[in-house]
C-alpha positions, 0 to 999 in steps of 0.5 A: 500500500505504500507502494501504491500511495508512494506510485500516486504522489508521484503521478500527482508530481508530475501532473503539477510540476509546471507549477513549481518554479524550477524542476528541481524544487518540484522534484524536492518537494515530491521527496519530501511528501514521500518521506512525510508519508514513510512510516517509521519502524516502531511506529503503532499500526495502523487503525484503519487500512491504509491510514499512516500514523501522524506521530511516524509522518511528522518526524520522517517530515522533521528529520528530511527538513533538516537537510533541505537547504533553505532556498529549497524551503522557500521554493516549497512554501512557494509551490505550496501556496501557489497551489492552495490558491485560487486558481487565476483563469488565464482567459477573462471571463466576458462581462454578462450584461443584461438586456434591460441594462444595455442600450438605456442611453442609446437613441435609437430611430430609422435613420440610425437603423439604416445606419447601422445597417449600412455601416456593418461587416454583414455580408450574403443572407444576413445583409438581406435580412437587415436589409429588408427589415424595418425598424420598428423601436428600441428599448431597454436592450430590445430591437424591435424589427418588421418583416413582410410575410414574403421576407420571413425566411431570412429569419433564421437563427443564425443570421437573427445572431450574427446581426445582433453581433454586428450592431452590439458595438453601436449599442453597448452590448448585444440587444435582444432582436425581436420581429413583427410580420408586418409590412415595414412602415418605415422605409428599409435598407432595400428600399432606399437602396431601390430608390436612390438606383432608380432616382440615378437611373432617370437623372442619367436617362434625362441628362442623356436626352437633354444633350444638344448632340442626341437630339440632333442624331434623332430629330435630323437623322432618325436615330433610335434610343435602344432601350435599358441601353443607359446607365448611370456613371457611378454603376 
C-alpha cells in the first residue's frame, strides 16, 4: 500500500510540476511528501487500512527538513501556496450584461437603423435580412424589427445572431432582436437602396436626352434610343 500511495504522489508530481518554479524544487518537494508519508519502524499500526500514523509522518517530515537547504524551503512554501490558491483563469471571463441594462442611453430611430445597417461587416443572407427589415423601436436592450410575410425566411437563427453581433458595438452590448410580420412602415435598407438606383437611373436617362448632340442624331437623322441601353456613371 505504500507502494501504491508512494506510485500516486508521484503521478500527482508530475501532473503539477509546471507549477513549481524550477524542476528541481518540484522534484524536492515530491521527496519530501514521500518521506512525510514513510512510516517509521516502531511506529503503532495502523487503525484503519491504509491510514499512516501522524506521530511516524511528522518526524520522517522533521528529520528530511533538516537537510533541505533553505532556498529549497522557500521554493516549497512557494509551490505550496501557489497551489492552495485560487486558481487565476488565464482567459477573462466576458462581462454578462443584461438586456434591460444595455442600450438605456442609446437613441435609437430609422435613420440610425439604416445606419447601422449600412455601416456593418454583414455580408450574403444576413445583409438581406437587415436589409429588408424595418425598424420598428428600441428599448431597454430590445430591437424591435418588421418583416413582410414574403421576407420571413431570412429569419433564421443564425443570421437573427450574427446581426445582433454586428450592431452590439453601436449599442453597448448585444440587444435582444425581436420581429413583427408586418409590412415595414418605415422605409428599409432595400428600399432606399431601390430608390436612390432608380432616382440615378432617370437623372442619367434625362441628362442623356437633354444633350444638344442626341437630339440632333434623332430629330435630323432618325436615330433610335435602344432601350435599358443607359446607365448611370457611378454603376
Amino acid at each position: 500500500e505504500l507502494v501504491q500511495l508512494w506510485y500516486q504522489m508521484a503521478l500527482n508530481a508530475r501532473r503539477d510540476l509546471s507549477l513549481a518554479p524550477s524542476a528541481r524544487a518540484g522534484f524536492e518537494m515530491t521527496m519530501l511528501r514521500m518521506l512525510a508519508f514513510r512510516p517509521a519502524q516502531d511506529a503503532t499500526p495502523a487503525t484503519a487500512a491504509g491510514s499512516v500514523p501522524r506521530v511516524a509522518g511528522a518526524a520522517a517530515a522533521k528529520a528530511a527538513l533538516a537537510d533541505v537547504p533553505t532556498a529549497s524551503l522557500a521554493s516549497i512554501r512557494t509551490i505550496s501556496e501557489a497551489r492552495t490558491a485560487p486558481a487565476a483563469s488565464s482567459v477573462p471571463t466576458p462581462e454578462v450584461v443584461a438586456a434591460g441594462n444595455i442600450g438605456n442611453d442609446i437613441v435609437m430611430d430609422a435613420e440610425r437603423w439604416l445606419a447601422l445597417v449600412t455601416s456593418s461587416a454583414l455580408r450574403g443572407p444576413a445583409r438581406e435580412l437587415a436589409a429588408h427589415a424595418g425598424f420598428v423601436g428600441y428599448d431597454a436592450g430590445v430591437l424591435r424589427l418588421s418583416l413582410s410575410p414574403l421576407d420571413e425566411h431570412l429569419k433564421a437563427p443564425n443570421l437573427v445572431k450574427l446581426l445582433a453581433e454586428s450592431i452590439a458595438s453601436d449599442l453597448g452590448g448585444q440587444p435582444q432582436i425581436r420581429f413583427e410580420t408586418s409590412a415595414p412602415s418605415v422605409e428599409t435598407l432595400h428600399q432606399r437602396s431601390t430608390r436612390q438606383r432608380d432616382e440615378r437611373q432617370i437623372a442619367a436617362e434625362s441628362s442623356f436626352m437633354a444633350d444638344a448632340g442626341i437630339q440632333q442624331l434623332i430629330n435630323q437623322h432618325g436615330a433610335a434610343l435602344v432601350p435599358d441601353s443607359i446607365r448611370p456613371l457611378d454603376d
